[in-house]
C-alpha positions as CSV (number, residue, x, y, z in Angstrom):
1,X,3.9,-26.2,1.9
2,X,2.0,-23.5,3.4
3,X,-0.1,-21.4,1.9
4,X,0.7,-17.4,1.5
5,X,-1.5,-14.9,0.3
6,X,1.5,-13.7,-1.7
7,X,1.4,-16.4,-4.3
8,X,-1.4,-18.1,-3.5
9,X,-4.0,-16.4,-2.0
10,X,-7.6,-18.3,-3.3
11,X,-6.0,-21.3,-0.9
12,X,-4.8,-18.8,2.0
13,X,-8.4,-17.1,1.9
14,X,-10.1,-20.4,1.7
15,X,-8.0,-22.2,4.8
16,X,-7.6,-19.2,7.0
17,X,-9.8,-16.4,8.7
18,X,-6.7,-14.0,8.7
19,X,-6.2,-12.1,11.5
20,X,-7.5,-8.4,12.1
21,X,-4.0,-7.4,14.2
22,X,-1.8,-9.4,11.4
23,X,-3.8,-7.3,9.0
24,X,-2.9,-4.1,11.2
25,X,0.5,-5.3,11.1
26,X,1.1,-5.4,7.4
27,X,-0.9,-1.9,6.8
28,X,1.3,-0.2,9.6
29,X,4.3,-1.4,7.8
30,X,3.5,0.0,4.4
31,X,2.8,3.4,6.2
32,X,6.0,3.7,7.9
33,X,8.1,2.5,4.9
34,X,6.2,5.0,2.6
35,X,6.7,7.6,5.0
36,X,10.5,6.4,5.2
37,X,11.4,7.1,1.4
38,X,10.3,11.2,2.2
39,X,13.2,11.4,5.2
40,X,15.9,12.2,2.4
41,X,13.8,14.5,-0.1
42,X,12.6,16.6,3.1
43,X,16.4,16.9,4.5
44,X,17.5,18.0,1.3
45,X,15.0,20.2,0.3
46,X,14.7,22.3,4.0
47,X,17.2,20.7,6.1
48,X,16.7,19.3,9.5
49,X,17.6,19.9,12.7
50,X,15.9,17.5,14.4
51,X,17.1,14.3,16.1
52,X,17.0,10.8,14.8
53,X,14.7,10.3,17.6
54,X,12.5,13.0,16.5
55,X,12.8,11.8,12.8
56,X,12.3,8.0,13.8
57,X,9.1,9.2,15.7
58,X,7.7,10.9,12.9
59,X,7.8,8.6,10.7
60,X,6.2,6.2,12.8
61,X,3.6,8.6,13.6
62,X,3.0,9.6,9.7
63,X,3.1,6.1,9.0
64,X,-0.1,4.8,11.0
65,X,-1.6,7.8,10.0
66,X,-1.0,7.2,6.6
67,X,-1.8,3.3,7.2
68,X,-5.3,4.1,8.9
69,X,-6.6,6.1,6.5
70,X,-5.5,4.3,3.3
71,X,-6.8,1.1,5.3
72,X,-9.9,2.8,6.2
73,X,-10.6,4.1,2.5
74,X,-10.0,0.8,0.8
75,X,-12.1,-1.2,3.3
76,X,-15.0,0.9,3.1
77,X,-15.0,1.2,-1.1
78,X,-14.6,-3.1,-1.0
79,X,-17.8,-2.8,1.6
80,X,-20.0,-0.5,-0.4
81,X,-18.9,-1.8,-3.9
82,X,-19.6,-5.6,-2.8
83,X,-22.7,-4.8,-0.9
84,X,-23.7,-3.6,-4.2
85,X,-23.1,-6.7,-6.2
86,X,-24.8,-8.4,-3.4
87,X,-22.2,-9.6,-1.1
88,X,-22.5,-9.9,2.2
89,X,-20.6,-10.7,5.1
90,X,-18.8,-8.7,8.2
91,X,-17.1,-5.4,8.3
92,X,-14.0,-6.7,10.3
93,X,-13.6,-9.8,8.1
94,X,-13.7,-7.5,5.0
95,X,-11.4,-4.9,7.1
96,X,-8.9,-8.4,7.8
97,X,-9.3,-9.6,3.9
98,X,-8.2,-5.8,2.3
99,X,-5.2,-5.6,5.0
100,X,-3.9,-9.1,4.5
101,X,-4.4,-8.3,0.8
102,X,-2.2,-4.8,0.5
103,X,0.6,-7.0,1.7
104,X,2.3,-6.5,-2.1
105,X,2.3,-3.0,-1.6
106,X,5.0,-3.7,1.3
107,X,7.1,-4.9,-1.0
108,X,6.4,-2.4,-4.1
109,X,6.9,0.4,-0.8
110,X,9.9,-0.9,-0.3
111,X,11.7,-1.1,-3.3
112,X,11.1,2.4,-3.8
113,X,11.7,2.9,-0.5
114,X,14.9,1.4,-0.9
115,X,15.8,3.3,-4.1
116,X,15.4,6.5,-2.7
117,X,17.8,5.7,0.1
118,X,20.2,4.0,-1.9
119,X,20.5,7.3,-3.9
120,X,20.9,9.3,-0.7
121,X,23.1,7.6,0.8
122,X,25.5,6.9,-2.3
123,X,25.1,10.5,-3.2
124,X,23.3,10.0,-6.3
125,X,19.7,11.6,-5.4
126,X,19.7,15.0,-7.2
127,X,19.5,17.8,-5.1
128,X,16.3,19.2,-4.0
129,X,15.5,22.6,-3.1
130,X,11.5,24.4,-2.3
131,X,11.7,25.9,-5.5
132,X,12.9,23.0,-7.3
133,X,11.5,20.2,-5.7
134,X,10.7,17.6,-9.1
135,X,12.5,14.0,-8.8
136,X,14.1,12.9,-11.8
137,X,11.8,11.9,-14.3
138,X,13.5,7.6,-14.3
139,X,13.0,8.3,-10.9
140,X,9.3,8.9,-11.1
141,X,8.8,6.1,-13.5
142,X,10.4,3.7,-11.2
143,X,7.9,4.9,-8.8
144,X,4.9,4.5,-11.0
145,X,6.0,1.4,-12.7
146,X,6.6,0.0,-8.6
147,X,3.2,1.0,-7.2
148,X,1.4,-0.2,-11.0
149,X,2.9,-3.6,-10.1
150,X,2.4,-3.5,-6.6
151,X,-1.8,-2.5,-7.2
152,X,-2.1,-4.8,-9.6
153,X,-0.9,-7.4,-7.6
154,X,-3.3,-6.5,-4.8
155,X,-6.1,-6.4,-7.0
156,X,-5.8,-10.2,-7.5
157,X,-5.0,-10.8,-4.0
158,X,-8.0,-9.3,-2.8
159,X,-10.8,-11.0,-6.0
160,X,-9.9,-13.8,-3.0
161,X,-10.2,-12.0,-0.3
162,X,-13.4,-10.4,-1.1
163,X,-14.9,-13.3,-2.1
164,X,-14.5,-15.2,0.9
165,X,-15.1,-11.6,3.1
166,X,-18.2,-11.1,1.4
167,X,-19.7,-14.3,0.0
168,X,-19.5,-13.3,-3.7
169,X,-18.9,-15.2,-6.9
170,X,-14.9,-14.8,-7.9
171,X,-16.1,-12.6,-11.1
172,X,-18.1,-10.5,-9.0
173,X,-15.1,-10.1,-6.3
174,X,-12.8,-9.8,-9.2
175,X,-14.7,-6.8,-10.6
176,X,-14.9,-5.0,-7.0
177,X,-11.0,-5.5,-6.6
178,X,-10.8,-4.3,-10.6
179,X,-12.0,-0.8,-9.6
180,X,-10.4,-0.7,-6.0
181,X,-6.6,-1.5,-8.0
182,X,-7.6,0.8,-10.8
183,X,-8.6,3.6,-9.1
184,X,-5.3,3.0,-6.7
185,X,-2.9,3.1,-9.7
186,X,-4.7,6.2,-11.3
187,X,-4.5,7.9,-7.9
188,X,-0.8,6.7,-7.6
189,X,-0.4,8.1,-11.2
190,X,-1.6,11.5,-10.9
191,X,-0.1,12.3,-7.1
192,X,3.4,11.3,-8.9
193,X,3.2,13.1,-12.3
């Protein structure tokens, strides 16, 4: 059986030098599914007259904007942080390691995702208007319990990845992907509450 860095990622970081555009890959997918989930709360709380084209566009747009700069942040904080604890090793294999590593957070994006467009198009998402523009509060906690799962789950995906990135002991790699999933799910926390 193969390994994935879904359930076992110590083997798949071991075995493999994942792939810089399959890391690419997997971060552009979380951006555009993220983005995705807004499409309904935005038509419902201003309307739209623009064109599924237009829509599909900016979503795409939003979402490698989204997936470059969440990419970029987490790859430099593993960089720094390890370097600290003495790691060393290359930029783009670290950059490869943290993308390969978000891949939970494709799924976690997409069952909210999914959730807020199963709502919509059923016709149970509360309507949304610029004054009133607060999700219902099992809503949010679905969304926080989802990305609390999903950053945990990167977290031990990427103790691996940084310790073959960066050439550190598993504790020390753990420690670095500790603070990198912490800080995520706080950040997740407050931006939804």
């Amino acid at each position: 059986m193969p390994s994935t860095p879904l359930f076992d990622p110590e083997r798949f970081f071991v075995e493999r030098t994942p792939s810089f555009l399959g890391a690419a890959g997997i971060v552009y997918a979380i951006g555009v599914v993220s983005v995705a989930s807004g499409v309904p709360l935005f038509e419902q709380a201003v309307g739209s007259e623009l064109s599924p084209v237009s829509i599909v566009a900016a979503v795409l747009l939003g979402g490698a904007v989204g997936a470059v700069g969440i990419w970029a942040v987490f790859t430099a904080v593993v960089y720094v942080l390890s370097g600290l604890l003495g790691g060393s090793g290359s930029l783009a294999r670290t950059a490869a390691n943290v993308g390969w590593g978000q891949l939970p957070g494709l799924l976690a994006s997409a069952c909210t995702t999914g959730g807020v467009w199963l709502l919509y198009l059923t016709g149970g998402l509360p309507t949304l208007t610029p004054t009133h523009a607060q999700l219902p509060l099992w809503l949010v906690l679905f969304q926080v319990t989802t990305n609390a799962v999903g950053y945990l789950w990167i977290g031990y995906l990427f103790a691996y990845g940084i310790r073959e990135a960066r050439n550190l002991p598993l504790r020390r790699a753990a420690a670095v992907a500790g603070i990198v999933s912490v800080g995520a799910v706080a950040f997740s926390l407050g931006s939804l509450l």
